[in-house]
C-alpha positions, 0 to 999 in steps of 0.5 A, spaced: 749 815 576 755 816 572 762 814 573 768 816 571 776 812 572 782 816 574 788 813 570 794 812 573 800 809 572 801 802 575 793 802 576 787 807 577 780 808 581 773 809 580 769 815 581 762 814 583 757 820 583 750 821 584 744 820 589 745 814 593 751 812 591 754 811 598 751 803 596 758 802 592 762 803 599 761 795 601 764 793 595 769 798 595 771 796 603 773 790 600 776 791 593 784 789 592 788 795 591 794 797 587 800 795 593 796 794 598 794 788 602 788 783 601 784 783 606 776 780 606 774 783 611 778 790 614 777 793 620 774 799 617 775 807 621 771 813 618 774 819 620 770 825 620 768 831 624 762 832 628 757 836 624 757 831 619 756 825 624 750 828 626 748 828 619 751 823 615 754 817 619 749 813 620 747 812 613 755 811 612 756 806 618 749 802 615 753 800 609 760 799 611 757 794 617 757 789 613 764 789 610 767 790 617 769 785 621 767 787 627 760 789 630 761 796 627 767 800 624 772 806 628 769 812 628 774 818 629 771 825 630 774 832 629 773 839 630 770 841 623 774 847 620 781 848 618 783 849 626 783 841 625 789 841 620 795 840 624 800 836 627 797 836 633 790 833 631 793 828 626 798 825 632 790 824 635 789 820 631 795 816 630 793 814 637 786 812 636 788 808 630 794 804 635 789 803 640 784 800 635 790 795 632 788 798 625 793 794 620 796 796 614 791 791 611 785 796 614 781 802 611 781 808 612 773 812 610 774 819 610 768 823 610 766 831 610 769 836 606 776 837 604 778 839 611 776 832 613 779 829 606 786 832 607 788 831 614 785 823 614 788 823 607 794 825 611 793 821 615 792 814 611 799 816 607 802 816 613 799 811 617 804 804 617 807 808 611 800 808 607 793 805 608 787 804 603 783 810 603 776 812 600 773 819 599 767 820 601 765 828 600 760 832 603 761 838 600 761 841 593 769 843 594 771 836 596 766 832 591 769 837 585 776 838 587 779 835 594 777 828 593 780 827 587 787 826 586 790 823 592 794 830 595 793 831 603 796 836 607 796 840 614 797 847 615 802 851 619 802 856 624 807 860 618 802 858 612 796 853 609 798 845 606 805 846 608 806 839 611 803 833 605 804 827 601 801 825 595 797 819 597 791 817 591 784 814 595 783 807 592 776 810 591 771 815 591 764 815 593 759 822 591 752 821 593 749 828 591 744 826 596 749 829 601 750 836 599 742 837 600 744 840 608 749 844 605 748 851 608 748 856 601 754 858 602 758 853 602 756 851 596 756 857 593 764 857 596 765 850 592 763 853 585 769 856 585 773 851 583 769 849 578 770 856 575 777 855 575 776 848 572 772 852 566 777 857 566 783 852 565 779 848 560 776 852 555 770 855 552 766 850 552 765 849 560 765 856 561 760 857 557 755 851 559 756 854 567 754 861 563 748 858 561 746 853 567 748 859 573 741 858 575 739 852 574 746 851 578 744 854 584 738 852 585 742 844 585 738 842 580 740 834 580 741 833 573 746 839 572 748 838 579 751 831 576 754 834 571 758 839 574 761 834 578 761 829 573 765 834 568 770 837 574 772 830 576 773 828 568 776 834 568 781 834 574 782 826 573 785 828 566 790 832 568 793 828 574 793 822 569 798 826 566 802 829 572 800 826 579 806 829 583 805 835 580 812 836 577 809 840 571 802 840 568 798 839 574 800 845 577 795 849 572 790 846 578 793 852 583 790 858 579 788 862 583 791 858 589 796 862 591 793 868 593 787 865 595 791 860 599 795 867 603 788 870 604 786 865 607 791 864 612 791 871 613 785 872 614 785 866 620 780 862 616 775 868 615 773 865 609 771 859 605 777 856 602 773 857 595 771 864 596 779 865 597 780 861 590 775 867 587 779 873 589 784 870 588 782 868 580 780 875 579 787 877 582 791 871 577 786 874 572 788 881 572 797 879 572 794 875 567 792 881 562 798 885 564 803 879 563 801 873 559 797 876 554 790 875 556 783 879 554 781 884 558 773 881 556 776 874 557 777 876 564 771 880 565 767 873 563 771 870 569 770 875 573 762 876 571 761 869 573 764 869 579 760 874 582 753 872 578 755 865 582 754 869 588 762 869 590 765 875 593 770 879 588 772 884 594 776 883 600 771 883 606 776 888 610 782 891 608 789 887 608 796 889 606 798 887 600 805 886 602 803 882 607 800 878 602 806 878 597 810 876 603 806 871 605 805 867 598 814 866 598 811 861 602 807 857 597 809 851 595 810 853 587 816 858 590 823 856 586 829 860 590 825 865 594 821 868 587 813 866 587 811 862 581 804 863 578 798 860 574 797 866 569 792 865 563 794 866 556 787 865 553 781 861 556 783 854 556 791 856 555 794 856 562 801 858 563 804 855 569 811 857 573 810 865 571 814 869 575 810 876 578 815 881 581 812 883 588 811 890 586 806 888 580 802 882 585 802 889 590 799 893 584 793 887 582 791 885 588 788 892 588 782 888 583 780 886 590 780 891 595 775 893 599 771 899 597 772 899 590 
């Protein structure tokens, strides 16, 4: 097991990864928490979607039972999928917390993957104004990525995570245990963030993930540990310092922006992570054309995206003006021009670098299909 604290100004919180960590969740439920009421004994709502609840509520109700004071917690399921991260849903979900006398004093578990994290995150921001939450992942994506860093969003018929607040968890519980129902390929799709964590760090991570690629996909636990451990360390240090994403933290985004417009455009077709690896070998190719980066640099990047079992093509052709046009909607865009994450080196990532539509038309043919 390791933990790890997140540090942030005027208090923090603690990251608990490895296998039967849930255990940590009746401690939790009850902690005081920077700004928010005392309460020994909360009313506890667990917001999930129905496949995990088939899987993992069970086991996560017989460990919050006794920190609630009623005869069990709310539960709350959603549809899984991004169709589930929208206004409409959430306005449910106000309701149900109205009808169950939920306080400002409660918690809020959020339990699945980064869909769940994000629209109940959202929803814990903004419910009496902000409520005490704890991630529970059940994804790599979410376990590496999403659950740390207290950023929830909802999407938009006009663009993905358009709608949000920064709202940090008091807490987060990673149980390994969880990612074993995991299909392959959506633990393959949380890999990604974990490449780009690599590729914003250094050569160090990039080389441990080039060693351990095998060991990694057969979830090895001890390396699956480490991953998540060595992401987490990573994320929490620079939300440390940046939690509003006013500058360093937007180096979190390479690859968003065109995998975020893919991902729309593709009406959810793809995993969010197999979005974020296109859009690395998109952010990699504008990188050697502007910010100086090697092409074998790049290559690396691109070489392990494949080797991890990511796409590096579209699955079908999309217009590259429909893209562009669609990234001028990302919340990096400054007087209608798109901002971008560009790589000067492995480990030096330039934030706020301008890319002229016809130059993103141009690289985004690194991906087309059939090449």
């Amino acid at each position: 097991m390791k933990t790890l604290n997140v540090e942030l100004t005027g208090g923090g919180y603690r990251v608990h990864i490895g296998a039967g960590v849930r255990g940590a969740l009746s401690s939790l439920a009850t902690a005081p928490h920077r700004g928010f009421p005392p309460a020994d004994k909360p009313r506890i709502t667990v917001i999930t979607d129905k496949t995990v609840a088939d899987l993992h509520l069970r086991a996560v109700l017989d460990i919050l039972q006794s920190a609630d004071d009623s005869s069990r917690p709310l539960v709350l399921t959603v549809d899984p999928g991004e169709a589930s991260k929208t206004l409409e849903v959430a306005g449910s979900l106000y309701q149900a917390l109205a009808q169950g006398g939920i306080e400002r004093s409660d918690l809020i578990v959020t339990l699945g993957g980064g869909v769940v994290g994000d629209l109940g995150g959202f929803v814990a921001a903004t419910w009496h104004r902000g409520i005490r939450f704890i991630q529970v992942p059940t994804t790599l994506e979410a376990a590496i990525d999403a659950a740390v860093g207290g950023k929830t969003a909802l999407n938009l018929p006009a663009g993905k995570n358009l709608v949000g607040v920064f709202h940090q968890p008091a807490g987060v519980v990673i149980d390994t245990d969880f990612l074993n129902t995991l299909p392959q390929r959506d633990f393959v799709a949380g890999l990604a963030e974990s490449v780009k964590h690599a590729a914003i760090d250094g050569e160090t991570f990039l080389d441990w993930h080039e060693q351990q690629a095998q060991s990694i996909l057969a979830r090895e636990p001890a390396v699956l540990e480490e991953l998540i451990a060595w992401n987490c360390r990573i994320k929490a240090a620079v939300v440390a310092q940046d939690e509003r994403e006013h500058g360093l933290r937007a180096v979190l985004n390479y690859g968003h922006t065109v995998g975020h417009a893919i991902e729309h455009l593709l009406g959810y077709e793809l995993r969010h992570g197999e979005c974020v690896g296109l859009g690395m070998i998109v952010a990699g190719e504008l990188s050697c054309r502007q910010a100086g980066l090697a092409r074998a640099s790049a290559g690396r990047i691109n070489s392990l995206v494949a080797r991890l079992g990511l796409p590096t093509r579209l699955p079908r052709r999309v217009d590259g003006a429909g893209i562009a046009a669609t990234c001028r909607l990302d919340k990096k865009t400054r007087a209608g021009e798109v901002r971008f994450v560009l790589l000067e080196g492995i480990g030096r990532a330039r934030p706020g670098c301008s890319v002229r539509e016809t130059d993103l038309v141009d690289a985004l043919a690194v991906i087309a299909p059939g090449r």
